[in-house]
GUFI-389819 format. One record per residue (C-alpha): residue in three letters; x negated, y, z negated. Coordinates in nm, 2 decimals. Layout:
# GUFI-389819
+------+--------+--------+--------+
! rest !     px !     py !     pz !
+------+--------+--------+--------+
!  ALA !      X !      Y !      Z !
...
+------+--------+--------+--------+
//
This chain:
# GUFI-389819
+------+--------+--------+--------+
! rest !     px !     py !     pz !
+------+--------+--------+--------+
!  UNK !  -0.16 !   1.90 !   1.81 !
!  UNK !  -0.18 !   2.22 !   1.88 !
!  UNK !   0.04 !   2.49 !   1.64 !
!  UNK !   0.25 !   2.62 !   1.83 !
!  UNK !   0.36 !   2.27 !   1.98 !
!  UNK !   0.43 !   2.15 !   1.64 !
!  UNK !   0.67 !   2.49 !   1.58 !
!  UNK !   0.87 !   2.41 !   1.91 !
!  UNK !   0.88 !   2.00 !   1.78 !
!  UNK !   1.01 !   2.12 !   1.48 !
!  UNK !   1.28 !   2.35 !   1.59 !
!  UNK !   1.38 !   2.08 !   1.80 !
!  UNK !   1.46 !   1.86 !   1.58 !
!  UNK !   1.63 !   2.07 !   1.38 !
!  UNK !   1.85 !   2.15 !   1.68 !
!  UNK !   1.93 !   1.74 !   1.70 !
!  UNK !   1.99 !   1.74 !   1.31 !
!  UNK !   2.26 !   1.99 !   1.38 !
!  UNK !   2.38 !   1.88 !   1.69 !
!  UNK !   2.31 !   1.51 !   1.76 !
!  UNK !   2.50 !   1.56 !   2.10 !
!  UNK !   2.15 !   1.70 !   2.28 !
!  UNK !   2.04 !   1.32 !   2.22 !
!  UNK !   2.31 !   1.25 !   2.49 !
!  UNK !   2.12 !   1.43 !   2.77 !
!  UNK !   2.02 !   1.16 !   3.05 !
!  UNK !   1.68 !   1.31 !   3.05 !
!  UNK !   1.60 !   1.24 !   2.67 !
!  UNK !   1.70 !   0.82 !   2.67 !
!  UNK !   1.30 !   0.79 !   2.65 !
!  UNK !   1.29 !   0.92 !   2.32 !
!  UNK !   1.61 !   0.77 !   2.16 !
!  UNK !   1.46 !   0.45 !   2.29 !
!  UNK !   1.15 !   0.58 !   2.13 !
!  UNK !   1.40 !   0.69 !   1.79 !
!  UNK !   1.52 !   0.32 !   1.81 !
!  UNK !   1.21 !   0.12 !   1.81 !
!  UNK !   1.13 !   0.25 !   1.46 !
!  UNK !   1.43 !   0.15 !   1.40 !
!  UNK !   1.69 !   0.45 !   1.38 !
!  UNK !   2.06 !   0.46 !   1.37 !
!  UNK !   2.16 !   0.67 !   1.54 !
!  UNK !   2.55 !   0.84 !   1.53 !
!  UNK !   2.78 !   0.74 !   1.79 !
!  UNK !   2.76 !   1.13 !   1.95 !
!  UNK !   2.40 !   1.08 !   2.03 !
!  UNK !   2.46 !   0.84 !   2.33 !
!  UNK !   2.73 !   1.02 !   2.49 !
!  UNK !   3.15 !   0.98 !   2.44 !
!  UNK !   3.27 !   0.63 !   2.34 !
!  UNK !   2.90 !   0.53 !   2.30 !
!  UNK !   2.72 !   0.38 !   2.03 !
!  UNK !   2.41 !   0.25 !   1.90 !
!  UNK !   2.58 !  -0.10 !   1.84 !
!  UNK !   2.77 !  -0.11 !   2.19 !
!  UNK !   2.38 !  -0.04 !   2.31 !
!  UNK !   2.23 !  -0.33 !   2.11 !
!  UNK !   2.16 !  -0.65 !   2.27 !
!  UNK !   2.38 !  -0.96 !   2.18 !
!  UNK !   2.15 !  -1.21 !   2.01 !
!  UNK !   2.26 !  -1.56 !   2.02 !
!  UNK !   2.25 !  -1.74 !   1.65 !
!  UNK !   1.91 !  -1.84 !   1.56 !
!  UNK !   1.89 !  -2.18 !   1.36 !
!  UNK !   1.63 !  -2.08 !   1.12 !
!  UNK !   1.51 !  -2.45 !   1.01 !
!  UNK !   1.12 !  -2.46 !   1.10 !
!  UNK !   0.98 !  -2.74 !   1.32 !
!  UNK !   0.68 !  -2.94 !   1.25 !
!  UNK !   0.54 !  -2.77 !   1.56 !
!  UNK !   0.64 !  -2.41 !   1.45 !
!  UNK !   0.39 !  -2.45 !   1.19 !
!  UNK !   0.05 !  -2.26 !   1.28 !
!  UNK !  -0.29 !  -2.45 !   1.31 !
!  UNK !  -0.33 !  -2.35 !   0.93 !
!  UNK !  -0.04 !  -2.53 !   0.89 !
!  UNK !   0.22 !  -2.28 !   0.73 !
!  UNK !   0.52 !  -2.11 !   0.89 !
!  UNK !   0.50 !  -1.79 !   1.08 !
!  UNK !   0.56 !  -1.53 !   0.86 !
!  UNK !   0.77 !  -1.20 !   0.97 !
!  UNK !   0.57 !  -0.90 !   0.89 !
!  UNK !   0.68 !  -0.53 !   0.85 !
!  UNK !   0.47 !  -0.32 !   1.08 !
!  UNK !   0.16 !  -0.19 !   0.90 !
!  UNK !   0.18 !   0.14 !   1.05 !
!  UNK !   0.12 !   0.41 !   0.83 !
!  UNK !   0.45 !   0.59 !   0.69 !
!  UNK !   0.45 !   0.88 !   0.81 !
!  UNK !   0.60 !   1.19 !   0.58 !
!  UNK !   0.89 !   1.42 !   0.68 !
!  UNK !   0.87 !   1.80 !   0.60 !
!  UNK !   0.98 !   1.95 !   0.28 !
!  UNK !   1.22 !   2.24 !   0.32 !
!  UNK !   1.08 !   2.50 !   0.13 !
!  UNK !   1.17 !   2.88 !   0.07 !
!  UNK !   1.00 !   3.17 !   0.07 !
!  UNK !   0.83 !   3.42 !   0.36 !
!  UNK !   0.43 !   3.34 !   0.41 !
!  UNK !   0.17 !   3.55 !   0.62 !
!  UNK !  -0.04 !   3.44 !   0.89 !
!  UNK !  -0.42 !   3.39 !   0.73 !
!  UNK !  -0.69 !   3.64 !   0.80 !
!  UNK !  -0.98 !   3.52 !   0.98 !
!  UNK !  -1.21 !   3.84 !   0.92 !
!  UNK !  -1.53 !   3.82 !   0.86 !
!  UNK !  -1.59 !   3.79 !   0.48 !
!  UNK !  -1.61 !   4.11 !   0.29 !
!  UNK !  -1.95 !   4.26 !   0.14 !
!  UNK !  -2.01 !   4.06 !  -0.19 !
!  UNK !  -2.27 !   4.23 !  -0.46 !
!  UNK !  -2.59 !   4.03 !  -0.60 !
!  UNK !  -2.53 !   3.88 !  -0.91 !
!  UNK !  -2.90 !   3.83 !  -0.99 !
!  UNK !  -2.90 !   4.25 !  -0.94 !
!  UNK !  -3.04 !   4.44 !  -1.32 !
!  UNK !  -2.71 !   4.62 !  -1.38 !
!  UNK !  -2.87 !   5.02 !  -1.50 !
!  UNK !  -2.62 !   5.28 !  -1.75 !
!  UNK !  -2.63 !   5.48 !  -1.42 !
!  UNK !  -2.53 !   5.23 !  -1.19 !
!  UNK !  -2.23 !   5.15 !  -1.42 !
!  UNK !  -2.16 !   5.54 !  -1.40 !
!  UNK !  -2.15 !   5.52 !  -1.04 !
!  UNK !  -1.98 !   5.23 !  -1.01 !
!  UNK !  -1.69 !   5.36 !  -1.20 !
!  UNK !  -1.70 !   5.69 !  -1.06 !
!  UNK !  -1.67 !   5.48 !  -0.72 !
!  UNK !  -1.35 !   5.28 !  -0.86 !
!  UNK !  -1.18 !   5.58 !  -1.00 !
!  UNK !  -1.18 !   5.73 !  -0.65 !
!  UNK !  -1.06 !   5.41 !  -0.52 !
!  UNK !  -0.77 !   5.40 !  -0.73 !
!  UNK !  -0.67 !   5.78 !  -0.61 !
!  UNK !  -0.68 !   5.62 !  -0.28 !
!  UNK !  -0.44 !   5.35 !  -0.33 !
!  UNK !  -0.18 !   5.59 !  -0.48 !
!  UNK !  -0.21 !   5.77 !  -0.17 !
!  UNK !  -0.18 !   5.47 !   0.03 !
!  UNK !  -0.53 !   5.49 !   0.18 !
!  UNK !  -0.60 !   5.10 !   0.14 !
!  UNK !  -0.85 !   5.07 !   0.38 !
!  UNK !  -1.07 !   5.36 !   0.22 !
!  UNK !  -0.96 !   5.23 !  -0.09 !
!  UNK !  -1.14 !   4.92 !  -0.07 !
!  UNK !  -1.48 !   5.10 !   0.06 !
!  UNK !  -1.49 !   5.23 !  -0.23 !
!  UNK !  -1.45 !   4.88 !  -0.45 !
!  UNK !  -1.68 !   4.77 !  -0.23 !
!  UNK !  -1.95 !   5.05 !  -0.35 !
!  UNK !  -1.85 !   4.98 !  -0.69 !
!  UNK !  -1.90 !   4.64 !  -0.70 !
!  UNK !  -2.24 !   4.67 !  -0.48 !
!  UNK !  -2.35 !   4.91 !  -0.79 !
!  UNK !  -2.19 !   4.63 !  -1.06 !
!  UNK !  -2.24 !   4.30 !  -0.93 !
!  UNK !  -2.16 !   4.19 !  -1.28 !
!  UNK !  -1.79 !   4.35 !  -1.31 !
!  UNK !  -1.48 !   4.09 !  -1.30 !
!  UNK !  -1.27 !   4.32 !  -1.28 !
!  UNK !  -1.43 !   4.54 !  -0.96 !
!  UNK !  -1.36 !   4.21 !  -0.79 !
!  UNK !  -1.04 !   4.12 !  -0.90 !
!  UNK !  -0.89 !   4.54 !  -0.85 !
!  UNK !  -1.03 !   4.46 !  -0.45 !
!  UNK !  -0.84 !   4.18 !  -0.45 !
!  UNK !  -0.53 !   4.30 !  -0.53 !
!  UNK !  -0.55 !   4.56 !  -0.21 !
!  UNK !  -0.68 !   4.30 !   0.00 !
!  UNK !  -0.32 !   4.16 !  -0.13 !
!  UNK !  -0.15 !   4.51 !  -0.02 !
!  UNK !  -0.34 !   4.46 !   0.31 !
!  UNK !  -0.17 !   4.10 !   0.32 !
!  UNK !  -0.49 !   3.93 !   0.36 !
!  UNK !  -0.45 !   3.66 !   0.12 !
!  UNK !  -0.80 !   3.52 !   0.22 !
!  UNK !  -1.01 !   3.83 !   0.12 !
!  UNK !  -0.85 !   3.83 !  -0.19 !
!  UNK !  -0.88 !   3.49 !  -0.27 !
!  UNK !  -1.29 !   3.50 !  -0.22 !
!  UNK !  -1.27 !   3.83 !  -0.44 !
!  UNK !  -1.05 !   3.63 !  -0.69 !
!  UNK !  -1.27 !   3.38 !  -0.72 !
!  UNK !  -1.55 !   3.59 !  -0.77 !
!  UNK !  -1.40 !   3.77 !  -1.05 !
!  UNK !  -1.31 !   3.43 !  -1.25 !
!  UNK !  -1.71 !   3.31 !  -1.21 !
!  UNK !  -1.78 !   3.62 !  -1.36 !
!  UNK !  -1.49 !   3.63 !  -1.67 !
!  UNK !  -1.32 !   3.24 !  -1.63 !
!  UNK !  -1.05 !   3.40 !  -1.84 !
!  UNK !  -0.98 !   3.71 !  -1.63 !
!  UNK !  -0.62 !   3.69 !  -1.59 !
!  UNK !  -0.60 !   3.92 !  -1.35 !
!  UNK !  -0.84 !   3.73 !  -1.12 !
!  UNK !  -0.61 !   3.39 !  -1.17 !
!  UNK !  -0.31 !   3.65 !  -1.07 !
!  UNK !  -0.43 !   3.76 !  -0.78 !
!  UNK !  -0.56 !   3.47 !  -0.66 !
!  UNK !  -0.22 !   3.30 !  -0.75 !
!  UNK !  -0.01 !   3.54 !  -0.52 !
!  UNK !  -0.26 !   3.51 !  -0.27 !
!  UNK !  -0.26 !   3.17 !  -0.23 !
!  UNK !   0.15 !   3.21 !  -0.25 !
!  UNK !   0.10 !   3.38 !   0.07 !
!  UNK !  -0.05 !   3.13 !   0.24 !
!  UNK !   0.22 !   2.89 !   0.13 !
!  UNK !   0.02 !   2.68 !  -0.11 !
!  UNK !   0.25 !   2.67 !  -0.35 !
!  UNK !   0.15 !   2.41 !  -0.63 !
!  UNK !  -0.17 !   2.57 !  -0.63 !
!  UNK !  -0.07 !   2.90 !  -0.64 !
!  UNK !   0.15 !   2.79 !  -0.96 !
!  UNK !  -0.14 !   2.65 !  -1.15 !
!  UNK !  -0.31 !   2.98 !  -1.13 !
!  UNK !   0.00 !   3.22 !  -1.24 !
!  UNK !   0.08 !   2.96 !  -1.51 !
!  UNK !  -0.30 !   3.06 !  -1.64 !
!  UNK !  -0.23 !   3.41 !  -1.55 !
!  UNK !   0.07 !   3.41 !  -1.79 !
!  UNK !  -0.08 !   3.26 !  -2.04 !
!  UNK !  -0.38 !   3.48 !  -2.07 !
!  UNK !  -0.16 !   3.81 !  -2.02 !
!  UNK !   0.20 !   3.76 !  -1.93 !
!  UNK !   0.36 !   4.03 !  -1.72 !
!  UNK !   0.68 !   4.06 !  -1.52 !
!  UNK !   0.51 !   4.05 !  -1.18 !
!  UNK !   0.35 !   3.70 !  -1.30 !
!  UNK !   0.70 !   3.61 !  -1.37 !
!  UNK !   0.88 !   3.73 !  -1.07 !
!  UNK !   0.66 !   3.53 !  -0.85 !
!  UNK !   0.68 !   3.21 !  -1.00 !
!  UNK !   1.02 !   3.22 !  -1.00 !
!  UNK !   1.00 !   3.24 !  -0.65 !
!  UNK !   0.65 !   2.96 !  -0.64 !
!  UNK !   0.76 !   2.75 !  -0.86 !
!  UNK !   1.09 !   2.56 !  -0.67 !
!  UNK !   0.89 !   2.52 !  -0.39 !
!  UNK !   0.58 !   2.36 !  -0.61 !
!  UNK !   0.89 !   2.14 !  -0.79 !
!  UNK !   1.03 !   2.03 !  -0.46 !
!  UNK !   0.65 !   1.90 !  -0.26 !
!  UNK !   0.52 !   1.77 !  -0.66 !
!  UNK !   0.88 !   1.53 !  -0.57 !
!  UNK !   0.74 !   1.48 !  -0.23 !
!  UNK !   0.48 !   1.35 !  -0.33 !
!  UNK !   0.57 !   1.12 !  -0.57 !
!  UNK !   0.82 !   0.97 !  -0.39 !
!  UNK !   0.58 !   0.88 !  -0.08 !
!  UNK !   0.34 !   0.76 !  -0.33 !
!  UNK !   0.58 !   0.53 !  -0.49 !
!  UNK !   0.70 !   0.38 !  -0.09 !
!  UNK !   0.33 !   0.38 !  -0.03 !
!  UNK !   0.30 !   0.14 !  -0.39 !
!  UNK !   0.57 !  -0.06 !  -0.28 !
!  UNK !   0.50 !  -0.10 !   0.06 !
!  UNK !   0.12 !  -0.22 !  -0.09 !
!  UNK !   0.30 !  -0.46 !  -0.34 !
!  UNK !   0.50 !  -0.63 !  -0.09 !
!  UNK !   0.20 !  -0.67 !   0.13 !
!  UNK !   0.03 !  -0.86 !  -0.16 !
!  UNK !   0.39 !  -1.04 !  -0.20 !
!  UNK !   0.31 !  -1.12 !   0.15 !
!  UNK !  -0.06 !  -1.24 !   0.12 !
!  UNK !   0.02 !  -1.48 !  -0.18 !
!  UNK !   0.30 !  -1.61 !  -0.01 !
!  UNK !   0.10 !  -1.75 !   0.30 !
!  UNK !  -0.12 !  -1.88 !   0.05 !
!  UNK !   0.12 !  -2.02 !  -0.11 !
!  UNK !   0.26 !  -2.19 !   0.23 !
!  UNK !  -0.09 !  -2.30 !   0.31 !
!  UNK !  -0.19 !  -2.46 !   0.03 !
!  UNK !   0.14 !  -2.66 !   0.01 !
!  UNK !   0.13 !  -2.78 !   0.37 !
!  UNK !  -0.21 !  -2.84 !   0.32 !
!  UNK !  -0.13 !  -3.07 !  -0.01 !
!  UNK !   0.13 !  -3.21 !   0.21 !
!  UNK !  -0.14 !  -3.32 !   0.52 !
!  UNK !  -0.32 !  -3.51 !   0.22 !
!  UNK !  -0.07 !  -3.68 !   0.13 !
!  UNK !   0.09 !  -3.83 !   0.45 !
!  UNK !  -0.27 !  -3.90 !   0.50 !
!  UNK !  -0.32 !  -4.06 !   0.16 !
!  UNK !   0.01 !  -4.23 !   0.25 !
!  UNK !  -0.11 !  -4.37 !   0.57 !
!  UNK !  -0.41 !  -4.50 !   0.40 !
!  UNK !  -0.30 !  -4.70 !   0.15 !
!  UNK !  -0.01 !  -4.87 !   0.44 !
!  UNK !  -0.35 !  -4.95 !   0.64 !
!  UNK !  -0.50 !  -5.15 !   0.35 !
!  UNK !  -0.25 !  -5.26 !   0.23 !
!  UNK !   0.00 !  -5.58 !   0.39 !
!  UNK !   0.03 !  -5.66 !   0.65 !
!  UNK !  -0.31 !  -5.73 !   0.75 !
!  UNK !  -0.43 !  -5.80 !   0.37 !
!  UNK !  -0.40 !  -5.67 !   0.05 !
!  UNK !  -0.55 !  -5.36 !  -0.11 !
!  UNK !  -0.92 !  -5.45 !  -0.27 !
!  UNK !  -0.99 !  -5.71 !   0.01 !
!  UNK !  -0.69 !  -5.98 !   0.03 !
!  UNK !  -0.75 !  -6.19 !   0.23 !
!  UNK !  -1.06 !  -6.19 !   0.31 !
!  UNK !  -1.22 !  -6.16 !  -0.05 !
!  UNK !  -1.12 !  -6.00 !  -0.35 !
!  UNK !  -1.36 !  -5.75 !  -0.54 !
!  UNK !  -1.47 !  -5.98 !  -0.85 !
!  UNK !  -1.23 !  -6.24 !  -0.76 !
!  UNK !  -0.91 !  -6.36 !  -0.86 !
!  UNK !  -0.85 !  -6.60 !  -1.19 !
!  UNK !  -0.87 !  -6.93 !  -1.04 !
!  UNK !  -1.07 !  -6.84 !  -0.74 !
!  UNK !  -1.44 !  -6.81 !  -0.70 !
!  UNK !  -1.56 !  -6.45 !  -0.75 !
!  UNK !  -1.59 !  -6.20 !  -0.42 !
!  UNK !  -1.30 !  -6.49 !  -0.24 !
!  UNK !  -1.00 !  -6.64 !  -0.19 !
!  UNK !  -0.90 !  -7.02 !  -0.22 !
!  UNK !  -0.95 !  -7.20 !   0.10 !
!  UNK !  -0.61 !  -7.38 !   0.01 !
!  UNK !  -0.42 !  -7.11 !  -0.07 !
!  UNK !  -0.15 !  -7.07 !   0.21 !
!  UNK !  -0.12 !  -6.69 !   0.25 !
!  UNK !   0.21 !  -6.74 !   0.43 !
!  UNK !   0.38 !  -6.83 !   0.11 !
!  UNK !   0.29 !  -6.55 !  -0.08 !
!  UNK !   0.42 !  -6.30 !   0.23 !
!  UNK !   0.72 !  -6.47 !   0.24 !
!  UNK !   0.80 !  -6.44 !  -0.10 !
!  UNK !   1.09 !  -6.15 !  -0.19 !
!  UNK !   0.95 !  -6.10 !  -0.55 !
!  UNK !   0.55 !  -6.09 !  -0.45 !
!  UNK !   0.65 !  -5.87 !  -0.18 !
!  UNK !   0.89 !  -5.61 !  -0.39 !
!  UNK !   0.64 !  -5.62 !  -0.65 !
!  UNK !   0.36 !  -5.46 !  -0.39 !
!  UNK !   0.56 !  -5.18 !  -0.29 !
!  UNK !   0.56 !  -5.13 !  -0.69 !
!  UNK !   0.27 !  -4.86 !  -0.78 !
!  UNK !   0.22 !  -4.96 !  -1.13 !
!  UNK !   0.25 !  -5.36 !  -1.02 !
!  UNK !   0.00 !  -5.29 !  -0.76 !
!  UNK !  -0.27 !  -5.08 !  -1.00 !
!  UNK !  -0.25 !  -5.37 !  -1.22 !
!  UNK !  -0.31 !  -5.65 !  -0.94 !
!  UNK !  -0.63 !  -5.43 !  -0.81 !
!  UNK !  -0.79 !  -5.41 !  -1.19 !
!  UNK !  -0.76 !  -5.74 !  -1.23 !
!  UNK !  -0.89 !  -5.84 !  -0.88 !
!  UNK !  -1.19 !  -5.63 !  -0.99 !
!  UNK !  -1.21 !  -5.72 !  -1.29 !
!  UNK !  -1.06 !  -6.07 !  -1.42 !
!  UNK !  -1.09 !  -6.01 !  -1.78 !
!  UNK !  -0.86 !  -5.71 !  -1.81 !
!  UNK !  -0.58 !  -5.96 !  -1.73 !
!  UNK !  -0.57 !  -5.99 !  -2.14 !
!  UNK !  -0.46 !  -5.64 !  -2.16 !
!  UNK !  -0.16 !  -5.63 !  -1.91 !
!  UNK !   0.00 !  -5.99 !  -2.06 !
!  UNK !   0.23 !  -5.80 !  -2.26 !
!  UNK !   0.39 !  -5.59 !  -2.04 !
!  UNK !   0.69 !  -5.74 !  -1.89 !
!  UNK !   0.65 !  -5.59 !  -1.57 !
!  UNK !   0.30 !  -5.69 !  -1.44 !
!  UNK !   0.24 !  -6.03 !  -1.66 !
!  UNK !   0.49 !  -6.24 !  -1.46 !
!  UNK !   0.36 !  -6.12 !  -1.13 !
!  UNK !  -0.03 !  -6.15 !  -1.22 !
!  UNK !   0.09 !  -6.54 !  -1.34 !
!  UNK !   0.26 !  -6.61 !  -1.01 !
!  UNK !  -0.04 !  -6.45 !  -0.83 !
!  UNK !  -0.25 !  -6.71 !  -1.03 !
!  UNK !  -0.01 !  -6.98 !  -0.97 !
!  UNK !  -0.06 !  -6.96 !  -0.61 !
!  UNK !  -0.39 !  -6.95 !  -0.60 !
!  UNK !  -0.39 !  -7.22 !  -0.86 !
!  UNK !  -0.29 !  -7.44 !  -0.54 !
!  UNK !  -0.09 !  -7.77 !  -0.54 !
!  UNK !  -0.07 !  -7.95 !  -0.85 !
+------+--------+--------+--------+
//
């Protein structure tokens, strides 16, 4: 978006933070309906007298929030309400303090570092700077910085040529120039504190404040002076307040990734449980299809796995009148019995573990009834 549309957006919404009324005007319902979808409240003055956003809200009827069997998805757990993934979008930090528009001029005339420096060119070079600095006191910035430029053509190798440019570029308020000059100086000497200075209230021009207060805090340290401090003063509340900005958007942006997770392992969670469930109900239905009516489980009738005691192995007694042993209560309670029934299938399979189950009280008078039927009549 284009600058300027961005200023006029902004001083618009300031207006509405001041006046909430404008929000009223007929012509702007698009956007509260627009403020509302992300889910604003908005005060009562914003939709006119005797207006308000919970006479405007739709009457929902009362949900009942048990989930049906055919609510369930086709990966069988519940739909799951998500928050909207969009990406949260930061508000402006109010911040204090006048900057300048940046300078887009063409970058200034930079001297050859790989240049062999002479005694006379360092003559010159200072003979170029000294007239310079006459022309600053005079207020001549413009010729003051032709002759920087000369000096620093002469001394490619001179931090402080570089970082003396800068600070009239400064003067000149064109933070850029001085910031490419700044830089220059601090490749030079990287403990030029008048290079991190510079480049510090430069870049406090352009309104990048954090940055600018890393480089005065250097500055100070390596040669404190009032100017340093009078700056930062005015850098440093601003730096304070977008550091907290930061952080706090970083911690919603954490959160908003945890709960996501939270999210994730929760349908897992739901899937894997009505997954378990499906196996179950289809264990269940199993074991009711193999089991009586219609035979018991491991073949009865119509052969047993290793036979019964008292029956020929792989069969069941041709006079042994199944009828009896479906219409008895106790056979028939002790089926529905899982440990009863585990029991009954070993020993259908294998007759000789009836030895170990004779002593518990449970099982042993069942198994003996079981072999009393098939026993037949006496």
């Amino acid at each position: 978006m284009e600058a300027a549309k961005v200023k006029e957006l902004r001083l618009f919404v300031a207006q509405c933070k001041k006046d909430p009324a404008i929000l009223a005007d007929p012509s702007l319902s698009f956007f509260r309906d627009y403020l509302e979808s992300l889910g604003a409240e908005l005060p009562a003055a914003a939709y006119g007298l005797g207006a308000s956003s919970a006479a405007r809200a739709p009457v929902v009827d009362e949900i009942d929030t048990d989930i049906d069997e055919d609510d369930v998805d086709a990966k069988g757990a519940p739909p799951v309400d998500h928050e909207s993934d969009d990406e949260i979008i930061e508000s402006d930090v109010e911040l204090e303090g006048e900057i300048v528009e940046a300078d887009n001029d063409p970058p200034q005339k930079m001297g050859d570092p790989s240049l062999e420096v002479t005694d006379e060119n360092r003559d010159a070079s200072q003979e170029a700077k000294a007239k310079a600095m006459e022309a600053i006191s005079e207020g001549r910035l413009d010729e003051a910085i032709e002759h920087l430029t000369e000096a620093i053509l002469l001394n490619p190798t001179s931090a402080i040529m570089y970082a003396t440019r800068a600070s009239v570029f400064i003067k000149m308020k064109k933070p850029n120039a001085a910031i490419r000059d700044a830089t220059a100086a601090l490749e030079i000497n990287p403990d030029s504190a008048k290079g991190y200075k510079t480049r510090g209230i430069a870049l406090a021009m352009l309104g990048k404040w954090e940055e600018a207060a890393k480089d005065l805090h250097v500055a100070s340290k390596l040669d404190y002076d009032e100017e340093i401090n009078s700056v930062l003063k005015k850098v440093e509340p601003n730096a304070h307040k977008i550091e907290e900005h930061h952080r706090k958007y970083e911690r919603l942006r954490k959160e908003r990734e945890e709960k996501k997770l939270e999210r994730e392992r929760q349908r897992r969670r739901t899937e894997a449980k009505a997954a378990y469930e499906k196996a179950n109900k289809k264990e269940e239905s199993s074991r009711t299809a193999g089991g009586t009516p219609g035979g018991f489980p491991g073949g009865m009738p119509g052969g047993m796995p290793g036979g019964f005691p008292g029956a020929m192995p792989g069969s069941v007694p041709g006079n042994i009148d199944m009828s009896k042993i479906l219409n008895d209560p106790e056979l028939m309670a002790a089926f529905s019995d899982p440990e009863v029934m585990a029991a009954l299938q070993e020993v259908m399979s294998n007759p000789a573990s009836f030895a170990k189950h004779q002593a518990n009280p449970k099982v042993a008078p069942i198994i003996a009834k079981m072999m009393g039927k098939f026993a037949g009549p006496k």
